[in-house]
C-alpha positions in Angstrom: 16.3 -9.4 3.9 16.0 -9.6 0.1 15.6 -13.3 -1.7 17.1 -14.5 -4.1 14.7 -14.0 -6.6 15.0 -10.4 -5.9 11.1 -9.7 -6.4 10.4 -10.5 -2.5 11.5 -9.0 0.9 11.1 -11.4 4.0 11.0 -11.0 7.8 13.8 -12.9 9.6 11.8 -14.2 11.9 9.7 -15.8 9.4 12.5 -17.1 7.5 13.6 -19.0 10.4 10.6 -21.2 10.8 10.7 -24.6 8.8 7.4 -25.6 7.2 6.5 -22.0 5.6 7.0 -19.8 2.8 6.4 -16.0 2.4 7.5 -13.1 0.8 6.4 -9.2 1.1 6.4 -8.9 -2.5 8.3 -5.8 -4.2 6.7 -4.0 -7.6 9.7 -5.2 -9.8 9.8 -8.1 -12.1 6.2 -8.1 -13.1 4.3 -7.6 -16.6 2.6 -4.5 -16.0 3.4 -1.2 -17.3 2.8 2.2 -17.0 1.8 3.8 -13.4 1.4 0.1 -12.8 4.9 -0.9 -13.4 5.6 -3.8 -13.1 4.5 -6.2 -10.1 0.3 -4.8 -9.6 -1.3 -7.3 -7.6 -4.4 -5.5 -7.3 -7.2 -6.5 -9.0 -9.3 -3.6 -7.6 -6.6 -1.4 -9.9 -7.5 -0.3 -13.5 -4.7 -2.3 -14.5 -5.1 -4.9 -17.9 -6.8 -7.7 -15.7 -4.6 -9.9 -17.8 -1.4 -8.8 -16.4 -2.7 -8.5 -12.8 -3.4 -12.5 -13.4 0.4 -13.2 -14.7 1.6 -11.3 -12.1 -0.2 -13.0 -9.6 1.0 -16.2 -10.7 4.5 -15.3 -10.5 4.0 -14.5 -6.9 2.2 -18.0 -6.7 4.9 -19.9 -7.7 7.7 -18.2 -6.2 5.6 -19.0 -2.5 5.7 -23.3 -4.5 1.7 -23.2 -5.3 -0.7 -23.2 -7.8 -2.4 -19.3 -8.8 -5.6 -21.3 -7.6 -4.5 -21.5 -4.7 -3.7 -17.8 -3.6 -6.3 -16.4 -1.0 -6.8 -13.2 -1.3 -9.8 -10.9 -0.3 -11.9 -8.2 -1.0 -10.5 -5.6 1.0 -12.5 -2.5 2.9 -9.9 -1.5 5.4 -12.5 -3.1 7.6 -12.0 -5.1 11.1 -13.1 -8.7 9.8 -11.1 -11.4 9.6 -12.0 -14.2 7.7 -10.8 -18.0 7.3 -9.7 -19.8 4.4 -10.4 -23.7 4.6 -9.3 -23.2 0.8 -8.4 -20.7 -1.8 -12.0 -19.1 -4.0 -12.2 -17.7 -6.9 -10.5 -14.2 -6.9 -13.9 -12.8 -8.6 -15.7 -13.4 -5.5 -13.1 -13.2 -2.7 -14.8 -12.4 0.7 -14.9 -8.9 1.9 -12.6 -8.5 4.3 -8.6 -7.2 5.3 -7.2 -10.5 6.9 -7.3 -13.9 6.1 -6.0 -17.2 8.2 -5.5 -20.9 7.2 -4.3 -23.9 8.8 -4.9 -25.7 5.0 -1.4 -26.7 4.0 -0.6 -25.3 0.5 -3.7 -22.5 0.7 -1.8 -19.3 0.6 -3.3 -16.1 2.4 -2.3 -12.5 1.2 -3.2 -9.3 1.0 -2.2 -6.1 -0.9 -1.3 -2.7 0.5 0.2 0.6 -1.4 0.9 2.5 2.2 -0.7 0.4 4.6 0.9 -2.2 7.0 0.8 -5.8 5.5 1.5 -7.7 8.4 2.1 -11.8 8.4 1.5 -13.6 11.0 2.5 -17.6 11.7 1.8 -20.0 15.2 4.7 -22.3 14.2 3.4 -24.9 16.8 -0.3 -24.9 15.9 0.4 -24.5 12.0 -2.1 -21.6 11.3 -0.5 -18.7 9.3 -2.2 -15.1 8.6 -2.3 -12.2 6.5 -3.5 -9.0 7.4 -4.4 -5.4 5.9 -3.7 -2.8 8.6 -4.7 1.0 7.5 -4.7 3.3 10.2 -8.9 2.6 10.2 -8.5 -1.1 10.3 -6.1 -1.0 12.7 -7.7 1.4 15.2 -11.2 -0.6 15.4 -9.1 -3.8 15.5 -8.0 -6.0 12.8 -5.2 -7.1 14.6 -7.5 -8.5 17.4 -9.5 -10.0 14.6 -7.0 -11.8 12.7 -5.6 -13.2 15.8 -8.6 -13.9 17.2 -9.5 -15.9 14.1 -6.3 -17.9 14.1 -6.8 -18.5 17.6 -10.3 -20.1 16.5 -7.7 -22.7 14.4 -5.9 -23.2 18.0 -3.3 -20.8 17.5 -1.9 -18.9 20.8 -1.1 -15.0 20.3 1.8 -15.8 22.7 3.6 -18.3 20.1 3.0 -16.2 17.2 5.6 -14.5 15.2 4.8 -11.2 13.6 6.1 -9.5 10.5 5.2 -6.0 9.7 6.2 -5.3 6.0 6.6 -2.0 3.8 4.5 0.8 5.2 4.7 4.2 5.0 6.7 5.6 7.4 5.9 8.8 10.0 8.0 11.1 8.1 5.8 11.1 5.5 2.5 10.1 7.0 0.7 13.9 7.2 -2.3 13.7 9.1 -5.0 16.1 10.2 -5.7 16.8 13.7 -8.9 15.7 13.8 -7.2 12.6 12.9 -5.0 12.6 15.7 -8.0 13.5 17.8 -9.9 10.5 16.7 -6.8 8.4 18.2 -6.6 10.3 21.8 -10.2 10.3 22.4 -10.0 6.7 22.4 -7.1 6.2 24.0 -5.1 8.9 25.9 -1.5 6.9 25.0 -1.6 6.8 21.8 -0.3 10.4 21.5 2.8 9.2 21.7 2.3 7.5 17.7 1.9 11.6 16.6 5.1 13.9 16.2 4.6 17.0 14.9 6.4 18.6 11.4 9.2 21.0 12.2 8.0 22.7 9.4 4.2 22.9 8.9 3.7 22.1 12.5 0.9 19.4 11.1 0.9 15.9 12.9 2.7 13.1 11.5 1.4 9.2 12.4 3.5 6.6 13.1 1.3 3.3 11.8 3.9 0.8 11.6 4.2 1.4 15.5 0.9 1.5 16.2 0.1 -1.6 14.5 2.9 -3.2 16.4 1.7 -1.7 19.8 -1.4 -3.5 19.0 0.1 -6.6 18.2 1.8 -6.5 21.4 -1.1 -5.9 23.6 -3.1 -8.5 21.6 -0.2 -11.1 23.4 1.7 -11.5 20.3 5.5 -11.2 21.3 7.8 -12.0 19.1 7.2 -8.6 16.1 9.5 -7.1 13.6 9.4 -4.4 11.6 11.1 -4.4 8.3 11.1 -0.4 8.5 10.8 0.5 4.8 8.8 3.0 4.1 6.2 2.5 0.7 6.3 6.4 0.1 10.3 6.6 -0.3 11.0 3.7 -2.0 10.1 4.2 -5.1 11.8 2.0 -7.2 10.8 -1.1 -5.7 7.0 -0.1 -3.9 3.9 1.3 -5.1 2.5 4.3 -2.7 -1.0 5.3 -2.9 0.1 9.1 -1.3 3.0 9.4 -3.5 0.4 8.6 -6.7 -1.7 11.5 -5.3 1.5 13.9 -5.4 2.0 13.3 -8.1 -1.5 13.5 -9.8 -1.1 10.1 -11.3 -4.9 8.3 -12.3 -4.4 5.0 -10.5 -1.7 3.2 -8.4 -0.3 -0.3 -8.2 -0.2 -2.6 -5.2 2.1 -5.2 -3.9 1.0 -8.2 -2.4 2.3 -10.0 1.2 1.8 -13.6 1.5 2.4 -16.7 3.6 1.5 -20.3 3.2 2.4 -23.5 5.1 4.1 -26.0 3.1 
């Protein structure tokens, strides 16, 4: 579903929980300009830092708090988790691709360009999360981690709802095989996440699923899957991929967040 303030899309099953806001946060209605237009969240970008800072406070007060108190993190497409007991200074966020809270008002995000953003909320605990999942983070397990770090907050994977946001879909997700090796040496199954091009005969991932399969054998059960795909939609998401075909220098990226209000 699209808000009403038209620079957010939200998970349904999010929406219907009282005490929370969040948003998977299109490019549009931002400052920036250029390859960056308009929404860049990224401070890792080469984007004017100034306009990365008003755009991150437009995002801040659409989600009702201060830019202070946006959590974001310094992310490696790692497996760590990390907790927010309150928001730091964006200069010297944590390393890390997910972030949890059970502060009221402490919002935790994180920015993607193809990879999963996924949000995460225990509605009965009150401890919300953000996580990065790349197809590295993912396979060595920062859906485990985030949950197991919100569990440390006494969340119960069982209660949580799950919102996987814009990622880039199979179609156009072009992997090696050595890559899909990688994935079926670990784990025989997870052939079925590979389909391969009609065309070029190359293998083709399917992360969104992945990350959901994950999700679902962490105990989580209650996932959805906005199924938009970063690489086609173009007009309202940044794509890392789709800046490398088309030789641009840089890329934006859009920012997920949740807080608990």
């Amino acid at each position: 579903m699209i808000t009403d303030d038209k620079l957010r899309l939200q998970s349904a099953n999010l929406a219907e929980i009282d005490g929370i806001e969040h948003g998977f946060f299109t490019r549009l209605g931002g400052v920036s300009e250029g390859v960056y237009e308009s929404l860049n969240c990224g401070i890792g970008s080469r984007d004017v830092p100034d306009a990365v800072v008003q755009n991150r406070t437009r995002v801040s007060r659409l989600l009702g708090v201060a830019p202070a108190k946006l959590a974001t993190v310094y992310q490696k497409h790692s497996n760590v988790a990390v907790v927010a007991d309150e928001a730091w200074d964006p200069a010297q966020r944590p390393e890390a691709d997910a972030v949890v809270t059970a502060v009221p008002g402490t919002a935790v995000a994180i920015v993607t360009a193809d990879c999963a953003p996924v949000l995460l909320c225990d509605p009965q605990a009150r401890v919300v999360g953000a996580a990065h999942a790349g197809w590295r983070g993912a396979f060595t397990g920062i859906v485990e981690a985030t949950l197991k770090a919100m569990e440390g907050l006494g969340a119960d994977p069982k209660v949580v709802v799950a919102a996987i946001g814009p990622t880039i879909s199979q179609g156009a997700y072009e992997v090696g095989e050595d890559y899909k090796a990688r994935f079926i040496d670990a784990e025989t199954e997870s052939g079925v996440f590979f389909a391969n091009d009609e065309g070029t005969g190359e293998p083709h991932f399917d992360l969104p699923a992945y990350v959901s399969d994950r999700l679902r054998r962490a105990g989580v059960e209650r996932i959805s899957d906005l199924g938009i795909c970063t690489y086609y939609d173009e007009t309202r998401l940044y794509s890392y991929r789709r800046s490398q075909h088309h030789r641009e220098t840089d890329y934006g990226r859009q920012i997920s967040a949740i807080v608990l209000t």
